[in-house]
C-alpha positions as CSV (number, residue, x, y, z in Angstrom):
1,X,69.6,-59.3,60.7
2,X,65.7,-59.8,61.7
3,X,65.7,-55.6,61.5
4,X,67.1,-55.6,58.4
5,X,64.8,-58.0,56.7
6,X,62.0,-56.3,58.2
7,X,62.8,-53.1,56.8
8,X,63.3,-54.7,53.6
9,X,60.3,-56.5,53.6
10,X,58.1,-53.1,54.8
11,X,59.6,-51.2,51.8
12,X,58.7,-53.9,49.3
13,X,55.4,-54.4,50.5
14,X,55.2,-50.2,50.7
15,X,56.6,-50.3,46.9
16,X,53.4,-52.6,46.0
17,X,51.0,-50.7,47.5
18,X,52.3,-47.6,45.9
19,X,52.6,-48.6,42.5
20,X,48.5,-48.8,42.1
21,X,48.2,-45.6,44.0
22,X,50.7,-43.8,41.4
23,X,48.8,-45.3,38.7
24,X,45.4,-44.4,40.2
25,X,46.2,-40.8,41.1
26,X,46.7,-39.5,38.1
27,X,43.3,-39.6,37.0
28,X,41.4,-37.7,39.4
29,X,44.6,-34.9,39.0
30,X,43.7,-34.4,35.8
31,X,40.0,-34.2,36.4
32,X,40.0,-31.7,38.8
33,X,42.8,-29.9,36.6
34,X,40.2,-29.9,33.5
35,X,37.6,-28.2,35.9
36,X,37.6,-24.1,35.1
């Protein structure tokens, strides 16, 4: 059961960390799209 929670716990804290990084990415995408 420790395993599972673990697992749980690392995809939740991986889930956090991602949603700013989603957010922030899609800036500098369209930045370097906009360049010629």
């Amino acid at each position: 059961m420790n395993r599972i929670i673990a697992h749980i716990s690392n995809s939740l804290t991986a889930l956090l960390a991602a949603r700013p990084a989603m957010q922030l990415l899609p800036v500098p995408v369209r930045r370097f799209r906009r360049r010629p």
